[in-house]
Biopython code that builds the backbone (N, CA, C, O; Angstrom):
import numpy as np
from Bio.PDB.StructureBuilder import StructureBuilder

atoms = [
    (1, "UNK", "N", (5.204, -12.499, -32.857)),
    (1, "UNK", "CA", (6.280, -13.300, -32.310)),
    (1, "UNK", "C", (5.738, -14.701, -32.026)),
    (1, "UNK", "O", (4.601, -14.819, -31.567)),
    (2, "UNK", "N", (6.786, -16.166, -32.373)),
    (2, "UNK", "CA", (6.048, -16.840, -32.401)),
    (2, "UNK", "C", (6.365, -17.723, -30.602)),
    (2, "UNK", "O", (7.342, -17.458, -29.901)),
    (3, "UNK", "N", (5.298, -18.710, -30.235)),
    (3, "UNK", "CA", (5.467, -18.934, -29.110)),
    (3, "UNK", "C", (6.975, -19.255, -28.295)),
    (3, "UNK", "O", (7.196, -19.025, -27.106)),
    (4, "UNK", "N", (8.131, -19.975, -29.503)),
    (4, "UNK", "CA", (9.180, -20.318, -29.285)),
    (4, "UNK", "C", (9.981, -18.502, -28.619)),
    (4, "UNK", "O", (10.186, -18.091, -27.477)),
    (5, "UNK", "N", (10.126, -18.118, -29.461)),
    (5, "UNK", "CA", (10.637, -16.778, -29.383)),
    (5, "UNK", "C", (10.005, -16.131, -28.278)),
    (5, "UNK", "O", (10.885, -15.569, -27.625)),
    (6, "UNK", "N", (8.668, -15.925, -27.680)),
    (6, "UNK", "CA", (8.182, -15.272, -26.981)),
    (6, "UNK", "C", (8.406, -16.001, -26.113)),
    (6, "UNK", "O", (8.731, -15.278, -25.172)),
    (7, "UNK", "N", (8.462, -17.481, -25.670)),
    (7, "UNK", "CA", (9.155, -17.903, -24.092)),
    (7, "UNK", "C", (11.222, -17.931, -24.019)),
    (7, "UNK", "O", (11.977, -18.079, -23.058)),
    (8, "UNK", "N", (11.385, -17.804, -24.887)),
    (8, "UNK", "CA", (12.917, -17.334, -24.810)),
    (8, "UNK", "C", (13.302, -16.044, -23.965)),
    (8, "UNK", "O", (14.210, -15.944, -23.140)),
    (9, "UNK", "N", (12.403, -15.100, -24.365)),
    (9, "UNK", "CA", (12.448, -13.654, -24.236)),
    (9, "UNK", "C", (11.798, -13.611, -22.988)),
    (9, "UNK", "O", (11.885, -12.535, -22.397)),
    (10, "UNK", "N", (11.216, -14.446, -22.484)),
    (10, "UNK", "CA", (10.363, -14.269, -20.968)),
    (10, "UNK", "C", (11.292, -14.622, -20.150)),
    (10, "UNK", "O", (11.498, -13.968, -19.128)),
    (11, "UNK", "N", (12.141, -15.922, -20.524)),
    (11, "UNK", "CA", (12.814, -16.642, -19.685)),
    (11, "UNK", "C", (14.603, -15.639, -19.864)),
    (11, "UNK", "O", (15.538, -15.561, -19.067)),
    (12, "UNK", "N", (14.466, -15.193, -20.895)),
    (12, "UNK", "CA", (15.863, -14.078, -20.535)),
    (12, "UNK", "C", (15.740, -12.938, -20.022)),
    (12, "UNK", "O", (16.783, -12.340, -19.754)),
    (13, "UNK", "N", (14.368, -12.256, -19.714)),
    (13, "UNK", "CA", (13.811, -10.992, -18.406)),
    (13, "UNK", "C", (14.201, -11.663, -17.540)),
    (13, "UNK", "O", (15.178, -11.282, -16.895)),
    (14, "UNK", "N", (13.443, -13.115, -17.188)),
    (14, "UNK", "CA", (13.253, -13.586, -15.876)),
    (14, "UNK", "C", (14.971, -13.795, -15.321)),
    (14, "UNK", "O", (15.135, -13.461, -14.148)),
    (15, "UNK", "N", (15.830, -14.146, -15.824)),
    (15, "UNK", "CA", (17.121, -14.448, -15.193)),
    (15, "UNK", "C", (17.604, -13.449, -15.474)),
    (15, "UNK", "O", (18.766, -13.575, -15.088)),
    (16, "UNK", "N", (17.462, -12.190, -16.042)),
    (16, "UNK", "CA", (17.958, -10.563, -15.871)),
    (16, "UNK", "C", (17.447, -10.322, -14.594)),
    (16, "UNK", "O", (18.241, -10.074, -13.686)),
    (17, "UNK", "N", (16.232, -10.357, -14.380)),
    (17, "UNK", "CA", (15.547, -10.206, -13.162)),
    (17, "UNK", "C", (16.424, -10.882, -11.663)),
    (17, "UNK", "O", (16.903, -10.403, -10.635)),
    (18, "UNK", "N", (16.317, -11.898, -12.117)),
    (18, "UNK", "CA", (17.102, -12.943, -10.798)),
    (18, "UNK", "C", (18.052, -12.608, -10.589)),
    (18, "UNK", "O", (18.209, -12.052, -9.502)),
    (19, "UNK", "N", (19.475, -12.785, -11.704)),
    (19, "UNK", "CA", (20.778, -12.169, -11.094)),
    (19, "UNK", "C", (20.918, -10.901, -11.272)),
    (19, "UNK", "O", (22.098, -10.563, -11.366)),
    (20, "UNK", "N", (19.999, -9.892, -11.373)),
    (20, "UNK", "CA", (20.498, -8.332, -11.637)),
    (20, "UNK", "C", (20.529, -8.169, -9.705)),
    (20, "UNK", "O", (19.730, -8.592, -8.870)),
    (21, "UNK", "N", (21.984, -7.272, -9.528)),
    (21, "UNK", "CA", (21.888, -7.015, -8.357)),
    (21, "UNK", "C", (22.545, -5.719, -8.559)),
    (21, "UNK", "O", (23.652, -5.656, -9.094)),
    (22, "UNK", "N", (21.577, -4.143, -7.942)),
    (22, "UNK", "CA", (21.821, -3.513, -8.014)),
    (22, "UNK", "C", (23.163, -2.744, -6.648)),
    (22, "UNK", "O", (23.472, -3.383, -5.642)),
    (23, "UNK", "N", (23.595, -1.696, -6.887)),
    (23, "UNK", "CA", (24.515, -1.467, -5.872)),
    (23, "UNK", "C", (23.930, -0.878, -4.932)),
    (23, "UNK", "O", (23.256, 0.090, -5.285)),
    (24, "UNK", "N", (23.950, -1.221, -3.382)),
    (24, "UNK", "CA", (23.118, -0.993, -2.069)),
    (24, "UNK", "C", (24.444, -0.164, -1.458)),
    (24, "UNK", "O", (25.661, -0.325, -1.542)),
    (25, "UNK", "N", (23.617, 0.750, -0.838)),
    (25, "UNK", "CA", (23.984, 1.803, -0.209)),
    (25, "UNK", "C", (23.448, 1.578, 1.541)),
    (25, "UNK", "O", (22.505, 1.906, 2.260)),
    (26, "UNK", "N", (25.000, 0.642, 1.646)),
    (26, "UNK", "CA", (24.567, -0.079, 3.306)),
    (26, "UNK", "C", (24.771, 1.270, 4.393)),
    (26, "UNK", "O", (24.224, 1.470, 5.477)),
    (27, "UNK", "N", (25.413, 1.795, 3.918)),
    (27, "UNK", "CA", (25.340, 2.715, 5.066)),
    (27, "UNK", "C", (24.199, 3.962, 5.388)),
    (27, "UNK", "O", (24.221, 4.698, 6.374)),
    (28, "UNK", "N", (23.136, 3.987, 4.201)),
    (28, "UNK", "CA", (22.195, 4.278, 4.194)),
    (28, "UNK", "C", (21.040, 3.736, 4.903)),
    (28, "UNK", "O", (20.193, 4.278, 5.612)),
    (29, "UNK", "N", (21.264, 2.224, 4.438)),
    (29, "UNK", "CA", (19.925, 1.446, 4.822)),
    (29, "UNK", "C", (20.439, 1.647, 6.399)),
    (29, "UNK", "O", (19.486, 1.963, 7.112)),
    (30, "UNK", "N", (21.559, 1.555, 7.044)),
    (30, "UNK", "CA", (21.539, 1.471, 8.331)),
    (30, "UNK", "C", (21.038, 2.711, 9.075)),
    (30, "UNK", "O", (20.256, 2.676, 10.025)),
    (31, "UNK", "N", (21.745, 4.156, 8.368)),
    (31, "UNK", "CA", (21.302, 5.030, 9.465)),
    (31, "UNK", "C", (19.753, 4.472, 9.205)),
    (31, "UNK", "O", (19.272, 4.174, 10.298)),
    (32, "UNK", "N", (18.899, 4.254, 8.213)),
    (32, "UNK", "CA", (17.698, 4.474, 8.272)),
    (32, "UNK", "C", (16.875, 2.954, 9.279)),
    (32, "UNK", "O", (15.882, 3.059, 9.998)),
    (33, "UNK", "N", (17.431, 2.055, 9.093)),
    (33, "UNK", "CA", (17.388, 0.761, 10.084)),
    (33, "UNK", "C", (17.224, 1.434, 11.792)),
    (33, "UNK", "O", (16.285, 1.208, 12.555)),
    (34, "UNK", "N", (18.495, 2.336, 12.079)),
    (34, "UNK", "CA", (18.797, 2.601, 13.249)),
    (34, "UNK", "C", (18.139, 3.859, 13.311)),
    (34, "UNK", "O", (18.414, 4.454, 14.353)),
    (35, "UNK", "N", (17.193, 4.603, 12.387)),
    (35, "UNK", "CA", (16.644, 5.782, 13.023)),
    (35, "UNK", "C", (17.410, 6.591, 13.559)),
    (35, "UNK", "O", (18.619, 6.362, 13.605)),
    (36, "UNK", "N", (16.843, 7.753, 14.097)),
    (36, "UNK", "CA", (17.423, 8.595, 15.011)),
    (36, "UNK", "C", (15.979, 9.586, 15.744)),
    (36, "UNK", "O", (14.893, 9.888, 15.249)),
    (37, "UNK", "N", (16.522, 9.846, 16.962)),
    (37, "UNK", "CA", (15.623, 10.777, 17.928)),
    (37, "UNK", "C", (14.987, 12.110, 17.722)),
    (37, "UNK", "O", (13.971, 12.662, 18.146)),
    (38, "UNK", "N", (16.355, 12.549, 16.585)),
    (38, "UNK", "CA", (15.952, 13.819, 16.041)),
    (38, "UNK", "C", (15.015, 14.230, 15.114)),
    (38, "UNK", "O", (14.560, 15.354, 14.907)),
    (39, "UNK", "N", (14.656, 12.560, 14.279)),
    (39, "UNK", "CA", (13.528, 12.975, 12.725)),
    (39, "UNK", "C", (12.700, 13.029, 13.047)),
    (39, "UNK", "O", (12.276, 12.328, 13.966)),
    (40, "UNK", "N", (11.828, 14.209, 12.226)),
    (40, "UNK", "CA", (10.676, 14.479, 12.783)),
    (40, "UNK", "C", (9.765, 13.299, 11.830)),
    (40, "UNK", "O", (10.235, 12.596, 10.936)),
    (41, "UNK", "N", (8.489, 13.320, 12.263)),
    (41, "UNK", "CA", (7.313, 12.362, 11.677)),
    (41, "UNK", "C", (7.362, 12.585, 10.211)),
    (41, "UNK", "O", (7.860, 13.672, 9.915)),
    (42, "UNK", "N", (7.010, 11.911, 9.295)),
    (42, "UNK", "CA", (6.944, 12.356, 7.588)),
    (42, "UNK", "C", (5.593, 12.371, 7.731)),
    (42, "UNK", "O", (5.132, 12.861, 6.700)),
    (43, "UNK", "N", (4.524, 12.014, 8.665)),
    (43, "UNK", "CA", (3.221, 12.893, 8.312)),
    (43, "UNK", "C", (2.805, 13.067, 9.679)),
    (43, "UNK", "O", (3.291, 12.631, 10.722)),
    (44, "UNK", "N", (1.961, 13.683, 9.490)),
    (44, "UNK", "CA", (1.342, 14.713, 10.625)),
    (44, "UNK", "C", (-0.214, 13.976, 10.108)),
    (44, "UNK", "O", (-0.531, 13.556, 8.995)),
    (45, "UNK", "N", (-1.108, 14.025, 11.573)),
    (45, "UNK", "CA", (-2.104, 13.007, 11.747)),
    (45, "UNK", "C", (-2.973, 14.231, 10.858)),
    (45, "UNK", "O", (-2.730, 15.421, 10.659)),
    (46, "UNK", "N", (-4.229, 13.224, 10.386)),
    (46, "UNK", "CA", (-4.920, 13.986, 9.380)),
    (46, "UNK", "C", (-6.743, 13.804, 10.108)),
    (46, "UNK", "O", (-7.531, 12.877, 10.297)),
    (47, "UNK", "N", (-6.721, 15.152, 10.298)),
    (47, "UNK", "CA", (-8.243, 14.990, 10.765)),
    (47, "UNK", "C", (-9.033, 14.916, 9.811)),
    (47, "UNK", "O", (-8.664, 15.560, 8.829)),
    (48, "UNK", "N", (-10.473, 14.104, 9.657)),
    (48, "UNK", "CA", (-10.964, 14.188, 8.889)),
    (48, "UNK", "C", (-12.269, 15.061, 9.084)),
    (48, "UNK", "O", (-12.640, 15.270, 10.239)),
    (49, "UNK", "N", (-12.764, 15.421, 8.355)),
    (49, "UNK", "CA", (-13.811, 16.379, 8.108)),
    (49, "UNK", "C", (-14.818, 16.539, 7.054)),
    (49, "UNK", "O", (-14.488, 16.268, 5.899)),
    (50, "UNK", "N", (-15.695, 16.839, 7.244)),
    (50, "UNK", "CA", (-17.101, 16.516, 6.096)),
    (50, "UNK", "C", (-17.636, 17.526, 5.906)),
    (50, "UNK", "O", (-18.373, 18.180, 6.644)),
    (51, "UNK", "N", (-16.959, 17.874, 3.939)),
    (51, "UNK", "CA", (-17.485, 18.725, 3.867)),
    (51, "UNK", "C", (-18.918, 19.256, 3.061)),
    (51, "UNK", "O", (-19.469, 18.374, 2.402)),
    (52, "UNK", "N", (-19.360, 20.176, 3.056)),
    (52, "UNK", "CA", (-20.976, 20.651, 3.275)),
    (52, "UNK", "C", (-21.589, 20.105, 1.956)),
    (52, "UNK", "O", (-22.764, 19.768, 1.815)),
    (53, "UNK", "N", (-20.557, 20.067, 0.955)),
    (53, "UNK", "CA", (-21.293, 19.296, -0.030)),
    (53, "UNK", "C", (-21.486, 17.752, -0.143)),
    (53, "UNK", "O", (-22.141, 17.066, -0.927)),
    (54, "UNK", "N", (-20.443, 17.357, 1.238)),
    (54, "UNK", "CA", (-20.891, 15.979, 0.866)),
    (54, "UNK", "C", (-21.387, 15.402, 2.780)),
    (54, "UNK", "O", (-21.187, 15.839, 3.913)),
    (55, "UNK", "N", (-22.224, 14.001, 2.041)),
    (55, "UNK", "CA", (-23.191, 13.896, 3.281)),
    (55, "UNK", "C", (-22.440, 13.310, 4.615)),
    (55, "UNK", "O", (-21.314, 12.813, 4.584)),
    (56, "UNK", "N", (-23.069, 13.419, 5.536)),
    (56, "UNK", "CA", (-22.585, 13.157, 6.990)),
    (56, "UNK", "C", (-23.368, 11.660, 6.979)),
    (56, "UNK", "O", (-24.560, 11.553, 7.271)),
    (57, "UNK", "N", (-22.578, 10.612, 6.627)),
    (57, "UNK", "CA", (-23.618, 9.240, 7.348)),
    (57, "UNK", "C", (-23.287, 8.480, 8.710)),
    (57, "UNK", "O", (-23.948, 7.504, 9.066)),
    (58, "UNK", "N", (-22.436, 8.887, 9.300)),
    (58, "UNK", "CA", (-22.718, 8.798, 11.056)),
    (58, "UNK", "C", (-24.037, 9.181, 11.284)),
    (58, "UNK", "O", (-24.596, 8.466, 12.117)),
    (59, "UNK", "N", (-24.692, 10.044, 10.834)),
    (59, "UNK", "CA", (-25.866, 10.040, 11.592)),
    (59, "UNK", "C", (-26.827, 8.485, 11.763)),
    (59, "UNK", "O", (-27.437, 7.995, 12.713)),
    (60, "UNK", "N", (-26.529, 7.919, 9.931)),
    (60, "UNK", "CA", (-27.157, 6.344, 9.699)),
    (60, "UNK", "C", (-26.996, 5.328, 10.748)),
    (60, "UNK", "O", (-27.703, 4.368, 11.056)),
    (61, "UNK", "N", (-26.060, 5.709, 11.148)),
    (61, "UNK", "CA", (-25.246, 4.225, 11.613)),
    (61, "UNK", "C", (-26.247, 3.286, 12.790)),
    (61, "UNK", "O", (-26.559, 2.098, 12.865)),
    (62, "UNK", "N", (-26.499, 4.335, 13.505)),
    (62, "UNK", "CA", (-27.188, 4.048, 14.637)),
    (62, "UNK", "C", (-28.233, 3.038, 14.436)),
    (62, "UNK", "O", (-28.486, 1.935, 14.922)),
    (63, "UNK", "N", (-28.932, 4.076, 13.230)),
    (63, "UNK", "CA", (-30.231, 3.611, 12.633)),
    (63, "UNK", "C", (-30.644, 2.279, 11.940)),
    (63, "UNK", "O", (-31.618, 1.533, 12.045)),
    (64, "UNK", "N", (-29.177, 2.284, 10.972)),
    (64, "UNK", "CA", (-29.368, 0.916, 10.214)),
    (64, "UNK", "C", (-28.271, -0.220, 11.226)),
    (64, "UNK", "O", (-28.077, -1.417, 11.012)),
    (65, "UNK", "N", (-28.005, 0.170, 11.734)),
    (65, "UNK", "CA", (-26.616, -1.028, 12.312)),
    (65, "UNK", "C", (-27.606, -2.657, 12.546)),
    (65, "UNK", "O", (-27.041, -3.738, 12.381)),
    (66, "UNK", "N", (-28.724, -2.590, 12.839)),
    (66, "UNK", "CA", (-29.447, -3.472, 13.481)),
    (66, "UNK", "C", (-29.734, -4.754, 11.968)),
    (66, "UNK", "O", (-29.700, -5.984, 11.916)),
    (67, "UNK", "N", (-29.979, -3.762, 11.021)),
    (67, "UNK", "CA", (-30.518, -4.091, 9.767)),
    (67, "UNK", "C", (-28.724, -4.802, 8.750)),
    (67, "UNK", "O", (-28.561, -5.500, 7.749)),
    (68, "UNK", "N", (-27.910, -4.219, 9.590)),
    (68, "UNK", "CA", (-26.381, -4.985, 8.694)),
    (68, "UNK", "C", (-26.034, -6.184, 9.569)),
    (68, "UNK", "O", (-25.591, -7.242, 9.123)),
    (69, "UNK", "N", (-26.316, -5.881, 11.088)),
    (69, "UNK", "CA", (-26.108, -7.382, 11.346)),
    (69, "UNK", "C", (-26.818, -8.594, 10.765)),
    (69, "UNK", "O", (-26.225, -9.655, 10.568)),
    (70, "UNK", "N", (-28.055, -8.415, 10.505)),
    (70, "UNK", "CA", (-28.786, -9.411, 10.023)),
    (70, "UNK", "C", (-28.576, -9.981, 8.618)),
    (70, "UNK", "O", (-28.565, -11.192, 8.394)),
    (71, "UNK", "N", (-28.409, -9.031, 7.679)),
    (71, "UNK", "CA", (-27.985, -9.222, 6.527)),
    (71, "UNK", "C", (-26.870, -10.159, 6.508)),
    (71, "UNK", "O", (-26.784, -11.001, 5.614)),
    (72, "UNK", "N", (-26.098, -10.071, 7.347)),
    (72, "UNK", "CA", (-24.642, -10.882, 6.723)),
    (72, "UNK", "C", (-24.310, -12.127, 7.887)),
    (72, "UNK", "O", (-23.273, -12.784, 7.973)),
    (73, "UNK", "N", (-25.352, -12.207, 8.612)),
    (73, "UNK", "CA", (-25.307, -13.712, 9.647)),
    (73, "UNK", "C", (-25.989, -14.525, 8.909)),
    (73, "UNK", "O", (-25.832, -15.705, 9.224)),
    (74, "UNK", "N", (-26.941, -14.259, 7.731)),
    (74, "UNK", "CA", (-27.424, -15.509, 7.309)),
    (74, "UNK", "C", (-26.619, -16.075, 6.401)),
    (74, "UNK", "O", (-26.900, -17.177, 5.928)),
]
sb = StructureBuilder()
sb.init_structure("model")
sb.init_model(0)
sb.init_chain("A")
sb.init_seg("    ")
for serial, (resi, resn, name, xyz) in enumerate(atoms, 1):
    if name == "N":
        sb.init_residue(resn, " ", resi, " ")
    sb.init_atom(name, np.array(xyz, "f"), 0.0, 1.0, " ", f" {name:<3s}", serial, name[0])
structure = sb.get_structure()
């Protein structure tokens, strides 16, 4: 495609893009705007945990913390 043709075709997405207005479902967006008391959470808190095949580096932290400040103040 030659450059003429290929910015024609960019510039007729781009104003499909601009005036495409799809149909909104206002009374949707509102209950969901206004919430309610009754919904429960969509996630539930996630503990994390380390497992045996892979390593625990909290133990590092302590150790090297002294050695990362220095690194990145100079």
């Amino acid at each position: 495609m030659g450059r003429g043709r290929q910015k024609a075709k960019a510039t007729r997405q781009a104003r499909e893009m601009k005036y495409f207005s799809p149909q909104t479902d206002l009374t949707a967006l509102q209950r969901e705007l206004r919430g309610s008391e009754q919904s429960s959470p969509l996630r539930e808190p996630v503990e994390e945990t380390v497992d045996e095949g892979e390593d625990d580096y909290s133990a590092y932290v302590d150790k090297y913390v002294d050695d990362y400040d220095e690194d990145y103040r100079r």
